[in-house]
Each structure stands twice: as C-alpha cells, then as structure tokens.
N, C-alpha and C positions, 0 to 999 in steps of 0.2 A: 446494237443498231439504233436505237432508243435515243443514247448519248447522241450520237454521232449526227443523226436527225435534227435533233434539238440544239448542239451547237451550230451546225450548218444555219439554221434558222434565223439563232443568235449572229452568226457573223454575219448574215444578209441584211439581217434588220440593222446592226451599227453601219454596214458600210450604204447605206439608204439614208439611214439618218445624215450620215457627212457631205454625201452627195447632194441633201436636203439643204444643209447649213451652209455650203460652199456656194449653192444657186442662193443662198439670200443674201450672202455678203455681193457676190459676182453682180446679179441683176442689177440693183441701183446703180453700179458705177458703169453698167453695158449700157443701161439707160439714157444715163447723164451721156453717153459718149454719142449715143446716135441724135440727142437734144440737140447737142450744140452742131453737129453736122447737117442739119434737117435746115433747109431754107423754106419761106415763105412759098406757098403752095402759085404754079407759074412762073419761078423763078429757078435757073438753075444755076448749080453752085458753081464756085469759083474754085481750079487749083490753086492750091495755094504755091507760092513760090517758093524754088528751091532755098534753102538757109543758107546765106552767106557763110563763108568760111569766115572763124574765129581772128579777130586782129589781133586777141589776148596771145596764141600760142608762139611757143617759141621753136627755133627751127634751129636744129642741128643741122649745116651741110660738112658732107666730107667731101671735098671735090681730088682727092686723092684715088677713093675706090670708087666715086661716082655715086650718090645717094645723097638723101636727106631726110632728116626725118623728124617727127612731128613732136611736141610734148606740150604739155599743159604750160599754163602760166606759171604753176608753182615750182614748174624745175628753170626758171631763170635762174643765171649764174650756176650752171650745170659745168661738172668737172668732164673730159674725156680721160681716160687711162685706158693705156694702149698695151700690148701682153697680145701674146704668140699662142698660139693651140699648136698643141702635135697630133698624129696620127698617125697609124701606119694602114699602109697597101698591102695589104695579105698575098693581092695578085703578085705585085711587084716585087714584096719583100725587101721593101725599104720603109724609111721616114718619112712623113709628108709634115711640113711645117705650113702657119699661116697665119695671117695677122687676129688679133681678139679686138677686137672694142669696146667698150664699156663708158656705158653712158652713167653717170652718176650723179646723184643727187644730191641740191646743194647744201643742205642737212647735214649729211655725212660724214660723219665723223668715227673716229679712230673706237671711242666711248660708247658711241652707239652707231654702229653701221647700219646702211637702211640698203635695199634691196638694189642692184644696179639693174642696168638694161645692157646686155652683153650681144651683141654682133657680132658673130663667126663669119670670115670674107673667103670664100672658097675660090680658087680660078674655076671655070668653064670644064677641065681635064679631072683635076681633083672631085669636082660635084660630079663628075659622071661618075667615076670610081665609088663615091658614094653611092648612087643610085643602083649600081651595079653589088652591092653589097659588101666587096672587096676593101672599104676603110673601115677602119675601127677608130674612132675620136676616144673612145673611152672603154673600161672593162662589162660595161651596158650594153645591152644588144641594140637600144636607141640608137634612132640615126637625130641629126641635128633638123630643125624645123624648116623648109625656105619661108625667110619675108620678102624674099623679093631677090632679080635678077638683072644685068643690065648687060651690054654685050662681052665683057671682059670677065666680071665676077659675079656668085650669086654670093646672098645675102642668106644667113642660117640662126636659127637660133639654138644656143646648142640644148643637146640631151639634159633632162634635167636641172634647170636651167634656174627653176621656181620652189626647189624643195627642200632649202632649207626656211626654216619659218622666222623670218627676218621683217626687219618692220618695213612697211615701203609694200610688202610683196601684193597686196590685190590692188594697189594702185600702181603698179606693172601691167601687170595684167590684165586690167584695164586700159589700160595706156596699149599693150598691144593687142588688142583686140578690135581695135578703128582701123589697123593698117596704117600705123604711121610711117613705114618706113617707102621711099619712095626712089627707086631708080632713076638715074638721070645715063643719058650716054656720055661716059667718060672719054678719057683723052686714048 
C-alpha cells in the first residue's frame, strides 16, 4: 500500500510539474496576444476585415460534373487523370460504375510519385445507396468521404484515400482540410 502511495505521489508531482512548465512557455505568448489586441484606454477596437481571397491559388473547374476546386500556387500546371471506381449494390445485386478523378501534382513523376487528390463523382441514386449502407466501393467497411454536392452529383473522397505514405500526402491533407472543393449547378 506504501508503494502504491508513494507512486501516486510521484505521478502527481510530475504531472504538476508539466502542467507548471506548459503555463511558462503558454503565458508569455497568451500575453503578447492580448498586448497587441488591447487598444488605448477610450478607444474601441476595430474588426478587422475579412482576408481577401488568395490571387496566388489555382483553380481546377470541371464544368462536366459541375465543381471547382481550390489548390495552392504550387500545384500550377496540375495534371487531371481520369479512371472509373466500381462498386456493387448488395441491395440490387448488380455493378455500379462511376467516374474517379485525380487531381495531380505537377512534380509527379513515374520515379517518384507524390500523393494525388482523388474525386469519386456519385449520381444523386448511387450516394443514397451509399448512405443506405447497401454499396460496397471496396473490401473496407469505409464508406467514401462527401466534399461536396450539387444537384446532379455528390462529390466523395474515397475510403482510404491517404494511407499509403507517399510524398505530397500532409500537403493533401492540408489542401483538403480548407474545403477546397466547390459545387457549382451543373448543366
């Protein structure tokens, strides 16, 4: 009981101490943040204005499924590669085909592959079937991610999308993480 006392002890006193050392680095930079936000005393502050959107980024449209979508300066002269997903409808007991998209990177090469940005285009019938549990895209029990919808198609990213560890991959993932992709109403 002795032991047991005296570790508990121990493990209070380290995790006090970290919680000690985490408020001395944290304070100074919580400090500096409310300094520079503090106006002169009878003075009230100002919002600040929303951030222009970037004039650097480049913009994929596909005006085929109706979207568009966002990517940094660095993917100018970005490839598309286009490729089919299958699936099947458990309910129906058939094949469901659909289009893949694959945004890529202009780096990309055969020698060193870098990570793409892949768009599964579902109709409207097919993503219910999904939501319904009834498609299988893969031997995974994942279903594919939505980025987005527009009246015709939704936008999916598929199952495991990120796991292989490819170069490029947490500047994806950054990259989708702002919501770049953007429905438009198609034709």
């Amino acid at each position: 009981m002795k032991f047991v006392l005296k570790f508990g002890l121990k493990m209070l006193a380290i995790k006090m101490l970290a919680l000690w050392m985490a408020w001395v680095v944290v304070s100074p930079t919580l400090a500096s943040a409310q300094q520079d936000t503090s106006t002169p005393s009878g003075q009230q502050s100002q919002p600040k204005p929303p951030a222009e959107p970037s004039t650097e980024a480049v913009l994929y449209k596909n005006t085929q499924y109706g979207f568009s979508f966002s990517l940094p300066k660095s993917w100018k002269g970005y490839k598309i590669v286009s490729d089919k997903w299958e699936g099947s409808d458990t309910a129906r007991g058939d094949v469901e085909r659909g289009p893949f998209i694959y945004i890529r990177h202009p780096d990309w090469t055969k020698e060193n592959p870098r990570q793409d940005i892949p768009i599964m285009v579902f109709t409207l019938a097919q993503w219910e079937s999904v939501a319904q549990g009834n498609f299988l895209i893969n031997a995974a029990t994942f279903v594919p991610n939505e980025l987005g919808r527009n009246r015709k198609y939704v936008f999916a990213l598929p199952p495991r999308s990120n796991y292989a560890d490819s170069a490029g991959m947490d500047e994806v993932d950054e990259i989708l993480r702002h919501g770049p992709l953007h429905p438009f109403w198609s034709k």
